[in-house]
N, CA and C atoms as an extended XYZ file, in Angstrom:
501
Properties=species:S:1:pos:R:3:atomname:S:1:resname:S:1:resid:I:1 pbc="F F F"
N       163.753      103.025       48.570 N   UNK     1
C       163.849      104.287       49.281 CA  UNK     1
C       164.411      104.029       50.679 C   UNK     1
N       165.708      104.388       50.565 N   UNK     2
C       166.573      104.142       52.395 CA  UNK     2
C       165.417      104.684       53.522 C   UNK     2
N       164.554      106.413       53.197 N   UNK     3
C       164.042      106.459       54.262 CA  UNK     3
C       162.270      106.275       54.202 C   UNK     3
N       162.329      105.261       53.708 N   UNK     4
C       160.689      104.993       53.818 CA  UNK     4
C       160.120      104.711       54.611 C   UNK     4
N       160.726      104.547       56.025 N   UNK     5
C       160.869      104.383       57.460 CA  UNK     5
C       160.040      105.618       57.683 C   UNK     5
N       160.448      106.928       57.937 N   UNK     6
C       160.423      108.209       57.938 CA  UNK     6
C       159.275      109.047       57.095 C   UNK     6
N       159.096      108.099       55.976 N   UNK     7
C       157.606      109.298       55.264 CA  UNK     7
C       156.425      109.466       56.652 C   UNK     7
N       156.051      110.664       55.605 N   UNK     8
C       154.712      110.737       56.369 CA  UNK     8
C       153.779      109.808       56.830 C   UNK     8
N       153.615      109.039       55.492 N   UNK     9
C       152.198      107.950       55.882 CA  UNK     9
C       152.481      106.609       56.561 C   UNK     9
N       153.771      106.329       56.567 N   UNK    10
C       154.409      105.341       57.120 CA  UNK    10
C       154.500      105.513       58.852 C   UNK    10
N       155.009      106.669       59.158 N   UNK    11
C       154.784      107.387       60.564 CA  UNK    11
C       152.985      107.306       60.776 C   UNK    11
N       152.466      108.047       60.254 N   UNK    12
C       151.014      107.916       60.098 CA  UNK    12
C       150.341      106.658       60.744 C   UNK    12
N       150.650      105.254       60.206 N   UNK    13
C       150.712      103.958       60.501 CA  UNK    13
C       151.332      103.766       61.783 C   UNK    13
N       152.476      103.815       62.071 N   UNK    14
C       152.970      103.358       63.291 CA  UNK    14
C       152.752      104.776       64.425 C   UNK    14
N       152.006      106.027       64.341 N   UNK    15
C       151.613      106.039       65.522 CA  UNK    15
C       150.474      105.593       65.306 C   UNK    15
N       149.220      104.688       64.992 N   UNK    16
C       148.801      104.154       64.708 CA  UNK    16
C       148.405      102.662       66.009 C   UNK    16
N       149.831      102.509       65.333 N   UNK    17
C       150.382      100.774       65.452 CA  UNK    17
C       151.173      101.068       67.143 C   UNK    17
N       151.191      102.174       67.424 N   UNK    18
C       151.401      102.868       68.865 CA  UNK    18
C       150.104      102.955       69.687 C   UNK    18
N       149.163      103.443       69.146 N   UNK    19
C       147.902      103.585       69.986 CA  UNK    19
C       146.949      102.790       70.078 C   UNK    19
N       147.383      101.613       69.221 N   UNK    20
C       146.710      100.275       69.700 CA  UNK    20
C       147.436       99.181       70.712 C   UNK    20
N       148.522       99.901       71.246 N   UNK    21
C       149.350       99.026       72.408 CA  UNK    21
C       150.405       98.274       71.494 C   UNK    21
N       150.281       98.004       70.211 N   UNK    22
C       151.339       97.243       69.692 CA  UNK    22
C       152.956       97.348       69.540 C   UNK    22
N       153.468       96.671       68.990 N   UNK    23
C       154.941       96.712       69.139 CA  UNK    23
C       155.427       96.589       67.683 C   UNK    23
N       156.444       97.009       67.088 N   UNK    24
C       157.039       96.881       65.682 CA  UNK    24
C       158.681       96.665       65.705 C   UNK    24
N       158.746       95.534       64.660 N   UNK    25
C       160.216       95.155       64.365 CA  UNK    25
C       160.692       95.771       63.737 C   UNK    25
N       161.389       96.550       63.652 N   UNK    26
C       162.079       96.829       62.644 CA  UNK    26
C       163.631       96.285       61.215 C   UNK    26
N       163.231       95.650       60.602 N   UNK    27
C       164.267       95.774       60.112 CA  UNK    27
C       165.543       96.228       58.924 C   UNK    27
N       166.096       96.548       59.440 N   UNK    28
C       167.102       97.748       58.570 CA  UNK    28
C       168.765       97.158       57.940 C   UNK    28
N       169.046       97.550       56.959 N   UNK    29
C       170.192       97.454       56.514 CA  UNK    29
C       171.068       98.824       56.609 C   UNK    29
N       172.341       98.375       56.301 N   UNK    30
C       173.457       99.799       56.150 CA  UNK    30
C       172.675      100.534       55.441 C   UNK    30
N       171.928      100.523       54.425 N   UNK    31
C       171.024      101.826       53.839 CA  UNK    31
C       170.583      102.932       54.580 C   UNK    31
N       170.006      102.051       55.171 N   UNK    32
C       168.765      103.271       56.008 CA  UNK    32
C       169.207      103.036       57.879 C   UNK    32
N       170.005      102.483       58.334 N   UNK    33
C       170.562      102.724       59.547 CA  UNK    33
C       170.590      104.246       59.894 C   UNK    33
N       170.902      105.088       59.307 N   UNK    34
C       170.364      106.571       59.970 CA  UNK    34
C       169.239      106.630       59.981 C   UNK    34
N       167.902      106.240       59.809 N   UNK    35
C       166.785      106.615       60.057 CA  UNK    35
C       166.095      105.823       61.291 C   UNK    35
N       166.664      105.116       62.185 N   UNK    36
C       166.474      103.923       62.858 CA  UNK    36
C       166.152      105.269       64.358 C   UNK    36
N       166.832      105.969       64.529 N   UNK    37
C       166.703      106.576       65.691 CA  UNK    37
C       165.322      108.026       65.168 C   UNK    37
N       165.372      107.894       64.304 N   UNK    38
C       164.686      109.054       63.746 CA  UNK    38
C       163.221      108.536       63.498 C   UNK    38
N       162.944      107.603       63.666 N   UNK    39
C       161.322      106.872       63.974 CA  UNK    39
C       161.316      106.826       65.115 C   UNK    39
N       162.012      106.386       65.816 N   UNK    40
C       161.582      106.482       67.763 CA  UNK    40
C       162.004      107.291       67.767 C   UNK    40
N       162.391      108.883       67.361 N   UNK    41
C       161.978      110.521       67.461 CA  UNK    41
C       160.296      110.273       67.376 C   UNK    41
N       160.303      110.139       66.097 N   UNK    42
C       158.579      111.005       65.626 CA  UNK    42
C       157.727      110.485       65.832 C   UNK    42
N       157.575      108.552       66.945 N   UNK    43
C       157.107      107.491       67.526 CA  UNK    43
C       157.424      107.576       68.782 C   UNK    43
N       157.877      108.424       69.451 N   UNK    44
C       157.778      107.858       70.690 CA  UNK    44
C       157.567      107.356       71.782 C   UNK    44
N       156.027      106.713       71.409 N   UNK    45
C       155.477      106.559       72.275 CA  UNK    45
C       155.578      104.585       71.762 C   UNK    45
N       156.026      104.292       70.723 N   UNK    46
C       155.649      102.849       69.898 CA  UNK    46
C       157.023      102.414       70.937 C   UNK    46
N       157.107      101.141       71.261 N   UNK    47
C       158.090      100.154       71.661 CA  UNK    47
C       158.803       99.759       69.869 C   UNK    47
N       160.062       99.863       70.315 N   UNK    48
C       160.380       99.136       68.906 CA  UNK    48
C       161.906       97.945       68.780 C   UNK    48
N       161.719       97.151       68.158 N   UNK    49
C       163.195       96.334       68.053 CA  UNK    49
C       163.812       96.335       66.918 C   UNK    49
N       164.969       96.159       66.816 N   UNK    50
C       165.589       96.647       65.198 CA  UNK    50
C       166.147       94.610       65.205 C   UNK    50
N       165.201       94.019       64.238 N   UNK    51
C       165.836       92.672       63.793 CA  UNK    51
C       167.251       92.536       63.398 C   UNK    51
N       167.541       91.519       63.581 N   UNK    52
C       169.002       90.838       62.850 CA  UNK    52
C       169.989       92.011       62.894 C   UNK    52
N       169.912       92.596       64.277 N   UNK    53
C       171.453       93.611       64.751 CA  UNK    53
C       171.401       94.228       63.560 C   UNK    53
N       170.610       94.846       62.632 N   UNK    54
C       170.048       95.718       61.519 CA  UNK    54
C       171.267       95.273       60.733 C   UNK    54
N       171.728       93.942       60.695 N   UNK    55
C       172.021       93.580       59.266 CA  UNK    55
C       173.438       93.848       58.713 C   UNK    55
N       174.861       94.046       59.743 N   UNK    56
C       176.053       94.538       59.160 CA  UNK    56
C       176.234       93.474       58.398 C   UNK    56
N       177.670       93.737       57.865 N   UNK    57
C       178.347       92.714       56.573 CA  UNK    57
C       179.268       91.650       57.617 C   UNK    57
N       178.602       90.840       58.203 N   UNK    58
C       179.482       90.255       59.149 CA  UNK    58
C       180.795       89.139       58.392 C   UNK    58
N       180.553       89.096       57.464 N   UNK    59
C       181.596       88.360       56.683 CA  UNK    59
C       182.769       89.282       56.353 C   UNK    59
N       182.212       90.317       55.884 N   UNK    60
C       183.391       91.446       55.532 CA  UNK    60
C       184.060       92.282       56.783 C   UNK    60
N       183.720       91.740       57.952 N   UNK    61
C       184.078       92.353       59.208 CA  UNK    61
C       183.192       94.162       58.907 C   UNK    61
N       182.748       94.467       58.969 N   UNK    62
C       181.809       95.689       58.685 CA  UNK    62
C       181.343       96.020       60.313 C   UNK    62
N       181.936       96.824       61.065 N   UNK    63
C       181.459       96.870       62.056 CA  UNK    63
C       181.708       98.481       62.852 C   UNK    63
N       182.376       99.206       62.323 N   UNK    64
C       182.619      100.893       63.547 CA  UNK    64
C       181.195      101.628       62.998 C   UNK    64
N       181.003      101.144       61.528 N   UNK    65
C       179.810      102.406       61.009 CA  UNK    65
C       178.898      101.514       61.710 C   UNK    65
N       178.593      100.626       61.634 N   UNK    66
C       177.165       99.761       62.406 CA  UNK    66
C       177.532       99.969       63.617 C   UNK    66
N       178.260       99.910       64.314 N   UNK    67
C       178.420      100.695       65.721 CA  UNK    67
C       178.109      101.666       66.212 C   UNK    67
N       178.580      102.866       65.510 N   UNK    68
C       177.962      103.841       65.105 CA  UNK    68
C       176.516      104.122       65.344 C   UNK    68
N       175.831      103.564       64.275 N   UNK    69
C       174.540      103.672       64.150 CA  UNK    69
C       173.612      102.762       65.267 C   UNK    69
N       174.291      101.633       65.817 N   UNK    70
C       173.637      101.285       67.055 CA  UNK    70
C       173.851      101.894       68.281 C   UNK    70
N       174.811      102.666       68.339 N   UNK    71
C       174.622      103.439       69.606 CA  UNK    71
C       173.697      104.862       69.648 C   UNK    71
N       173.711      105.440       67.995 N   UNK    72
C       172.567      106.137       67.985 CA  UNK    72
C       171.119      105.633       68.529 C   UNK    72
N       170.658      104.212       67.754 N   UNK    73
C       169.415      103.884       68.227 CA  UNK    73
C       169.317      103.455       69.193 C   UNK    73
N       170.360      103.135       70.146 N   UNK    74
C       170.469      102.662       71.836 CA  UNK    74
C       170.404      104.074       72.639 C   UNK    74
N       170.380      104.963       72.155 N   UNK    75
C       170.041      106.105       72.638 CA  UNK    75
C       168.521      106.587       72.955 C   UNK    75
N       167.615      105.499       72.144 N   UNK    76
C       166.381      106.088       72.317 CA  UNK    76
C       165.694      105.296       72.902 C   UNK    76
N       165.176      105.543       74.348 N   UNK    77
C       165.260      104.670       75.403 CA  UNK    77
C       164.061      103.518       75.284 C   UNK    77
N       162.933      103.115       74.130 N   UNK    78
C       161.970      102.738       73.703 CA  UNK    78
C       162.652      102.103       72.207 C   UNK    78
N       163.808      101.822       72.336 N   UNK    79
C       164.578      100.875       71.287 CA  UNK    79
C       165.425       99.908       71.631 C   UNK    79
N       164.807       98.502       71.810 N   UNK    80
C       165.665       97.115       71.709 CA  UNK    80
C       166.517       96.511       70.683 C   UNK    80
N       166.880       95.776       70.588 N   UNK    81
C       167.915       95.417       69.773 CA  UNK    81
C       167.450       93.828       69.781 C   UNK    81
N       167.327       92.803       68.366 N   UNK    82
C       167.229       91.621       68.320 CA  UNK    82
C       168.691       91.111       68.277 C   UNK    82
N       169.526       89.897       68.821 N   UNK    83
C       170.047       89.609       68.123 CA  UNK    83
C       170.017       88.089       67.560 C   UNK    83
N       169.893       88.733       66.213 N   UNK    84
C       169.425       87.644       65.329 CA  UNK    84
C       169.769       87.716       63.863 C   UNK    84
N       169.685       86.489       63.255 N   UNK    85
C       170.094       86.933       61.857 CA  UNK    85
C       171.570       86.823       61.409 C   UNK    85
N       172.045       86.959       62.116 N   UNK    86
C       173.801       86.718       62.126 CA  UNK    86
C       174.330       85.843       61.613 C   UNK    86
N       174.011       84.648       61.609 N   UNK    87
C       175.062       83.683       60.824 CA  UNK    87
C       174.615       83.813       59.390 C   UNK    87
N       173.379       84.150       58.479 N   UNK    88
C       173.433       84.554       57.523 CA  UNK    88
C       174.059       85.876       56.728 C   UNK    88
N       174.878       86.856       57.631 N   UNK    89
C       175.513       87.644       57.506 CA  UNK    89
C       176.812       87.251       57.380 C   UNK    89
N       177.321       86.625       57.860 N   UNK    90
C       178.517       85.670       58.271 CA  UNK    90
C       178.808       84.919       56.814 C   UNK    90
N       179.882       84.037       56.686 N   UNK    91
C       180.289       83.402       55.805 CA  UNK    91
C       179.313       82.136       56.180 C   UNK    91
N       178.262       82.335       55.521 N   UNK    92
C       177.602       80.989       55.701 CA  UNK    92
C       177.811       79.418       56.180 C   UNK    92
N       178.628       79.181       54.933 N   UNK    93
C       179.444       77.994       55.335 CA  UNK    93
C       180.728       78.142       56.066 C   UNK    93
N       181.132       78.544       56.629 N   UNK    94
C       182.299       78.498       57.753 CA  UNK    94
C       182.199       79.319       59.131 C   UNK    94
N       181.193       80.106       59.132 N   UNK    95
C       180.789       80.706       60.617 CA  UNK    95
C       181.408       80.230       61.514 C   UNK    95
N       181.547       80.827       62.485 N   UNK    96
C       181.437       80.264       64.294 CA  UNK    96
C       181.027       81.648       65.032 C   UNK    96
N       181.248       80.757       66.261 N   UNK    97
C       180.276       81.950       67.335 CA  UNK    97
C       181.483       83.300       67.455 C   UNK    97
N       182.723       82.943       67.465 N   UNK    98
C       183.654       83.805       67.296 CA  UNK    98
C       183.550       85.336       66.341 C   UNK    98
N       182.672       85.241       65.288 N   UNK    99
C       182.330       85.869       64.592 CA  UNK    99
C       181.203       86.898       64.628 C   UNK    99
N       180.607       86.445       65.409 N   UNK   100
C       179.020       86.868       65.911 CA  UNK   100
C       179.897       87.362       67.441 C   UNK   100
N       180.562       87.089       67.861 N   UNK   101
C       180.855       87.279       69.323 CA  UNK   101
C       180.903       89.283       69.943 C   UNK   101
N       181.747       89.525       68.762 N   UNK   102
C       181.918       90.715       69.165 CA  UNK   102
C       181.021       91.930       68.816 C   UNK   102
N       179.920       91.789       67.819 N   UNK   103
C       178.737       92.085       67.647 CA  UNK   103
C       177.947       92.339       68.676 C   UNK   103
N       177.459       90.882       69.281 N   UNK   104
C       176.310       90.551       70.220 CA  UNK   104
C       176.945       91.377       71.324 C   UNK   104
N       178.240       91.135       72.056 N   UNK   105
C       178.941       92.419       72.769 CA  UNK   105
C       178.705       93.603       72.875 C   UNK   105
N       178.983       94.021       71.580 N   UNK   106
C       178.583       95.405       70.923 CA  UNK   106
C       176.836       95.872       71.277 C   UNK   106
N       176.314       94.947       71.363 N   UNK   107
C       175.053       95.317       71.171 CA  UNK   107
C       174.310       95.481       72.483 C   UNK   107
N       175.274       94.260       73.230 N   UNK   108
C       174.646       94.186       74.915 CA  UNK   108
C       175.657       95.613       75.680 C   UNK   108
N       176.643       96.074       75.087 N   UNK   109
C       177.103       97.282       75.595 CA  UNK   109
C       176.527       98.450       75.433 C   UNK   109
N       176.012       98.558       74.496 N   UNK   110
C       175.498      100.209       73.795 CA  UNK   110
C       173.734      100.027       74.782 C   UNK   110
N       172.774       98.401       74.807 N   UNK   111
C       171.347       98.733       74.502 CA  UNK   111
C       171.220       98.267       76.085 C   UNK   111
N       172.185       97.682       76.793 N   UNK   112
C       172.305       97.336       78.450 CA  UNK   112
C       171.779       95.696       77.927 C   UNK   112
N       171.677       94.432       79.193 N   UNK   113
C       170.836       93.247       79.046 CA  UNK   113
C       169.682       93.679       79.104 C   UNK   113
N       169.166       94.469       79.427 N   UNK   114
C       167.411       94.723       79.689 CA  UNK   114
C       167.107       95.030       78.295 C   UNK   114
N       167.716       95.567       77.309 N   UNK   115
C       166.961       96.077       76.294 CA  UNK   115
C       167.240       95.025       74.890 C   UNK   115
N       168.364       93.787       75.198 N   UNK   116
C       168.690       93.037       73.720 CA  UNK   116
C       167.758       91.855       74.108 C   UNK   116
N       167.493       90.852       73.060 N   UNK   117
C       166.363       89.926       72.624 CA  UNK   117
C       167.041       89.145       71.831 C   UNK   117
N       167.255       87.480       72.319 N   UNK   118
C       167.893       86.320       70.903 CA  UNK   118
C       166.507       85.907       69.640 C   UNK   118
N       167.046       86.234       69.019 N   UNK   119
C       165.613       85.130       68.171 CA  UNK   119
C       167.021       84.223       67.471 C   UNK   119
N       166.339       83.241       67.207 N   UNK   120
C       167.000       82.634       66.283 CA  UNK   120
C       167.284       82.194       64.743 C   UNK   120
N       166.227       83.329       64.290 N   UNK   121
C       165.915       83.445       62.818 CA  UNK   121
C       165.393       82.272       61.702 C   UNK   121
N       164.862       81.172       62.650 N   UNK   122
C       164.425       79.953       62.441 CA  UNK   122
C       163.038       80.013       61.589 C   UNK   122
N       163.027       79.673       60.000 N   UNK   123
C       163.900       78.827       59.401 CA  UNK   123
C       165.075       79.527       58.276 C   UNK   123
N       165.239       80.568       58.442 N   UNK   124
C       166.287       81.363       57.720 CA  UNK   124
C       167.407       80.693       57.565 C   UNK   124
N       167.731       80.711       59.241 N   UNK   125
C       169.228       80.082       59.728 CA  UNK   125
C       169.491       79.434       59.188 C   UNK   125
N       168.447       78.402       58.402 N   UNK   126
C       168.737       77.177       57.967 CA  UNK   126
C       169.692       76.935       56.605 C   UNK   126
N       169.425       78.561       55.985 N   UNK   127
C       170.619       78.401       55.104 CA  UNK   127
C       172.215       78.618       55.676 C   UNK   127
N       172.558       78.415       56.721 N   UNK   128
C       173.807       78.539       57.577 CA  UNK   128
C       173.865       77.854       57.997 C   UNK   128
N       173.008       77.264       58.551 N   UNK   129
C       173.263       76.536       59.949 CA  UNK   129
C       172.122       76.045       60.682 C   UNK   129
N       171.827       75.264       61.613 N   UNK   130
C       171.254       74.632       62.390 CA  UNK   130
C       170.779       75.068       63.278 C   UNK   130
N       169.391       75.163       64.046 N   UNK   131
C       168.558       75.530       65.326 CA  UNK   131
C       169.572       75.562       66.266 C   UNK   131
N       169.880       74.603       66.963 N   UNK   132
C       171.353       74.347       67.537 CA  UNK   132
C       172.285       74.833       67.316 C   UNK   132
N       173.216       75.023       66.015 N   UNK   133
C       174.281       75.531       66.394 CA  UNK   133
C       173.673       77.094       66.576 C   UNK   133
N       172.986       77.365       66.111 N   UNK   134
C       172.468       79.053       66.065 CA  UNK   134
C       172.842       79.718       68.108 C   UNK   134
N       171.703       78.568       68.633 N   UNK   135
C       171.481       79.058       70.091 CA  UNK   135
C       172.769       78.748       70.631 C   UNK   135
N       174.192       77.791       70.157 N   UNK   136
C       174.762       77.143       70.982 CA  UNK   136
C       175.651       78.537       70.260 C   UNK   136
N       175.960       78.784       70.157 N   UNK   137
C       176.872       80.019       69.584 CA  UNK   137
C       176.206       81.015       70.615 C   UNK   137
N       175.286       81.309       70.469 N   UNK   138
C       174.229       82.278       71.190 CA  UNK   138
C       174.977       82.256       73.303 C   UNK   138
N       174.960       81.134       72.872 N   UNK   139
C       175.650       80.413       74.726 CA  UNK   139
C       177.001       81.294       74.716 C   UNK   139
N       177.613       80.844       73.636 N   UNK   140
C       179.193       81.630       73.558 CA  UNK   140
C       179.412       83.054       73.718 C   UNK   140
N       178.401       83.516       72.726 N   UNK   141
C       178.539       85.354       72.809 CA  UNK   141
C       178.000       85.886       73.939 C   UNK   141
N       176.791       84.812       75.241 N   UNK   142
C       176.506       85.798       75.980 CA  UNK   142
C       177.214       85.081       77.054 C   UNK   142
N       178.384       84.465       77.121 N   UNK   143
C       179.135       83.823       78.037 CA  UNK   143
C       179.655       84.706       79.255 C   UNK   143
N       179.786       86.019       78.838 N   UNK   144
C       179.962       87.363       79.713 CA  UNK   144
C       179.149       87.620       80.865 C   UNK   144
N       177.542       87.236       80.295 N   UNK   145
C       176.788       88.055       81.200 CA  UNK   145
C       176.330       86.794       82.448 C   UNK   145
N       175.807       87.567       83.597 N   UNK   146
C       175.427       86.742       84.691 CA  UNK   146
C       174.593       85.704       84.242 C   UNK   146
N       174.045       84.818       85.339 N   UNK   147
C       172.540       84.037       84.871 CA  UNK   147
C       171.132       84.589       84.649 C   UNK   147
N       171.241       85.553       85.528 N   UNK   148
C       169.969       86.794       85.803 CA  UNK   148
C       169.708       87.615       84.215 C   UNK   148
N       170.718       88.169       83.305 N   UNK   149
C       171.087       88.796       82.118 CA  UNK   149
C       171.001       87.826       80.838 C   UNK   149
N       171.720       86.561       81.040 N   UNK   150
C       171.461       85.592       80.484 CA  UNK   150
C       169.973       85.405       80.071 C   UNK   150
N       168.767       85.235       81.270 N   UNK   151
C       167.851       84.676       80.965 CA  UNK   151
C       167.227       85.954       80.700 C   UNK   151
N       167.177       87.018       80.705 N   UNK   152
C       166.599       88.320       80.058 CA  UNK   152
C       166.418       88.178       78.734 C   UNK   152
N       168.361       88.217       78.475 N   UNK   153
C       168.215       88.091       76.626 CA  UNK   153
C       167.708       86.819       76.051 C   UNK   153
N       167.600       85.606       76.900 N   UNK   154
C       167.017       84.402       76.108 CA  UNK   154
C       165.613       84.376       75.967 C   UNK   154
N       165.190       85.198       77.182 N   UNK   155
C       163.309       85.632       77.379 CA  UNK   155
C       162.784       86.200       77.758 C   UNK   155
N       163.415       86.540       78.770 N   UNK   156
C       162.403       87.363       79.396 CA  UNK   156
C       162.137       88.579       78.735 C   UNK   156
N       163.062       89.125       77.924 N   UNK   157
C       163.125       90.535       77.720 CA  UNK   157
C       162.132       90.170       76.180 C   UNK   157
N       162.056       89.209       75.820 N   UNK   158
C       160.774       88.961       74.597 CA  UNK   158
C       159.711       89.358       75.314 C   UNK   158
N       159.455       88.630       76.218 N   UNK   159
C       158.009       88.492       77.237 CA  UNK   159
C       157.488       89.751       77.356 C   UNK   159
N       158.708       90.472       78.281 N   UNK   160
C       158.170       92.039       78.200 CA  UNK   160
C       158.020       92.559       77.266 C   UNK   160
N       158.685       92.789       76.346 N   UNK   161
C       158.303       93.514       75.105 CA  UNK   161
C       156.999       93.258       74.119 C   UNK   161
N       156.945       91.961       74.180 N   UNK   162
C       155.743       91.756       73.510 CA  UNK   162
C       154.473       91.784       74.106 C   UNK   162
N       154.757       91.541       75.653 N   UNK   163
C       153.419       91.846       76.397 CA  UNK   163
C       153.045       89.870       76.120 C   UNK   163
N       154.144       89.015       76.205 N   UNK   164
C       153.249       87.822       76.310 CA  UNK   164
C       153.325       87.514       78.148 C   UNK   164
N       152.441       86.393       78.237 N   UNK   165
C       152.262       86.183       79.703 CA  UNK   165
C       152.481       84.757       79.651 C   UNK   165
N       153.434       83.964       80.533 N   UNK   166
C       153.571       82.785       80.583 CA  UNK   166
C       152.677       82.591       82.021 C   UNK   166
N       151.845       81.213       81.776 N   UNK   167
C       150.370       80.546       82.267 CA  UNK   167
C       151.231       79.828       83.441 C   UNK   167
């Protein structure tokens, strides 16, 4: 079901999962990418992140409709963006950061640096690729932004969102 995001009892749950202070990942494919802005409608009070840049066909170059749909959910000001997941989208075996580049772009344009997050999808990645090359690609696509923006999307902007506290 594309919008099982959206039922009743599922909403039910995450304001829920809202009024206990918590936070929810979301993650979505081209299926249900229209319903991504339509939970932080009927949630708005939940923090939320949409995993693995919600999953385009990065091998098939698949990218104006996922554009599209991320600037819808960058619209709802209580929606981050992971980016993560990507080189398994990608041609597995032949990736580079070149590929992922204009994505992660895409994503730091529509959601600002304050609102995107790297994970590194570790141990997923591992069918692609390496801890390392994952983050060292990661270096490439955010080669744009300052040092201040840089260290947002590498952490800080986890920290805040999740509410962790470094000791």
């Amino acid at each position: 079901d594309p919008a099982w995001i959206v039922r009743d009892d599922v909403l039910r749950g995450l304001r829920e999962v809202a009024k206990r202070g918590l936070r929810y990942d979301l993650l979505a494919k081209p299926f249900n990418w229209e319903y991504l802005p339509k939970v932080a409608e009927a949630v708005p009070e939940l923090q939320l992140v949409i995993d693995h840049i919600a999953k385009p066909n990065i091998a098939a170059r698949q990218f104006d409709d996922w554009a599209a749909a991320m600037a819808a959910a960058a619209r709802m000001p209580q929606m981050y963006c992971k980016v993560s997941g990507m080189v398994t989208e990608a041609d597995p075996k032949a990736w580079k950061a070149a590929d992922l580049k204009p994505y992660v772009e895409k994503v730091i344009e529509l959601f600002g640096p304050h609102r995107v997050m790297f994970g590194s999808d570790w141990p997923v990645c591992l069918l692609a690729g390496t801890y390392d090359q994952v983050f060292e690609a990661a270096q490439v696509c955010l080669s744009g932004l300052n040092e201040q923006e840089k260290a947002m999307v590498l952490g800080e902007n986890a920290r805040r969102f999740y509410g962790i506290t470094v000791a």
